[in-house]
Structures are given as structure tokens and as C-alpha cells.
N, C-alpha and C positions, 0 to 999 in steps of 0.2 A: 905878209904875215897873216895867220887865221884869225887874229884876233885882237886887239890893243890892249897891250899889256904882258902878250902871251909869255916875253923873257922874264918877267917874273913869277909864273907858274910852270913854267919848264926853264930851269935855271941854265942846264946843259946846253949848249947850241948845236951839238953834234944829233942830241935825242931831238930837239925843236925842231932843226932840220927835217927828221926822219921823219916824226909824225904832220908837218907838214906837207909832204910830200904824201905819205898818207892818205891824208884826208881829200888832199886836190885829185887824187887815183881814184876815189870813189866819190867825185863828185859834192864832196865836204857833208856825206852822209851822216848820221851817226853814228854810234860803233856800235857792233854786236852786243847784246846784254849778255853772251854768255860769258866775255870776258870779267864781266864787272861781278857776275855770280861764281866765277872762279877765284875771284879775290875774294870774296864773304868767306869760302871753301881755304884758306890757306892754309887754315890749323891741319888740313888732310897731309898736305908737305913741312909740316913741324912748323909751321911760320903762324905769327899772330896776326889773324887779319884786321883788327882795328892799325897795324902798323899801314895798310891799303884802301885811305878813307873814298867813302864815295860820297859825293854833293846829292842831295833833296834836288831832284831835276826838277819838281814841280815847283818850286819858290821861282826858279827862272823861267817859268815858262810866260810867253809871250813878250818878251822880253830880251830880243835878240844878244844884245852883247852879254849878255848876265848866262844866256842859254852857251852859248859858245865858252866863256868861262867857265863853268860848270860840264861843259865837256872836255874840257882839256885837262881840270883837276885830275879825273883818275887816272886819265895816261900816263900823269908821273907814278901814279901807285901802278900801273900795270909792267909800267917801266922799272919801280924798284922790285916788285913780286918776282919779275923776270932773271933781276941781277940775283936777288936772294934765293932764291927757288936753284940755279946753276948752278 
């Protein structure tokens, strides 16, 4: 698992899976910002984007499991942008 805890910020185990698999494909990189700037952007597809919260990266930085939290938060908003936006 990327992270202790992680089933309870991807409640899904089919999407927990995915981005799992994800992130060990690229090395457990970070994810692109453009993603995270396309959720601030959702009002462009009629959606409200406070429904796509993104974490203060810098509260967790240096602070490994707090940082890895705080990265898996907006996957679940990328993941609901995703289902709502279809």
C-alpha cells in the first residue's frame, strides 16, 4: 500500500488499486500540477470546483507520511472530477 491509512482516503479498492499501480509506474513520483489546476478549472465543465479539494502541500512538507497523505487526497477529487465531468 503507498501509504498507512490510504483505505481510508480512497475508500474505493478498485480506484486504490489503480492509483496504486500508478504511482509504483512512475516511480511513486508526484503527479503532474496540471492535473490539480484542472480541478481549480472545473466551473469550465459546469462543475464546482471547491466539490475537488486540494491539500496545502507545504504543511506536509518534510514530513514524509503527512506528504504522501496529502498526495493521495486529490486523487480522490481527480477521481470524482473524472466520474462527474463523463
Amino acid at each position: 500500500m503507498l501509504v498507512r491509512g490510504a483505505g481510508r482516503i480512497i475508500e474505493r479498492k478498485q480506484e486504490r488499486t489503480a492509483i496504486e499501480a500508478f504511482y509504483a509506474r512512475r516511480g511513486y513520483a508526484p503527479r503532474a500540477q496540471a492535473a490539480l489546476a484542472r480541478l481549480k478549472k472545473a466551473d469550465l465543465d459546469g462543475l464546482d470546483p471547491t466539490d475537488y479539494p486540494i491539500p496545502d502541500f507545504s504543511v506536509a512538507a518534510g514530513q514524509p507520511d503527512a506528504l504522501a497523505e496529502a498526495e493521495l487526497r486529490p486523487d480522490t477529487s481527480v477521481l470524482a472530477y473524472a466520474r462527474h465531468a463523463h
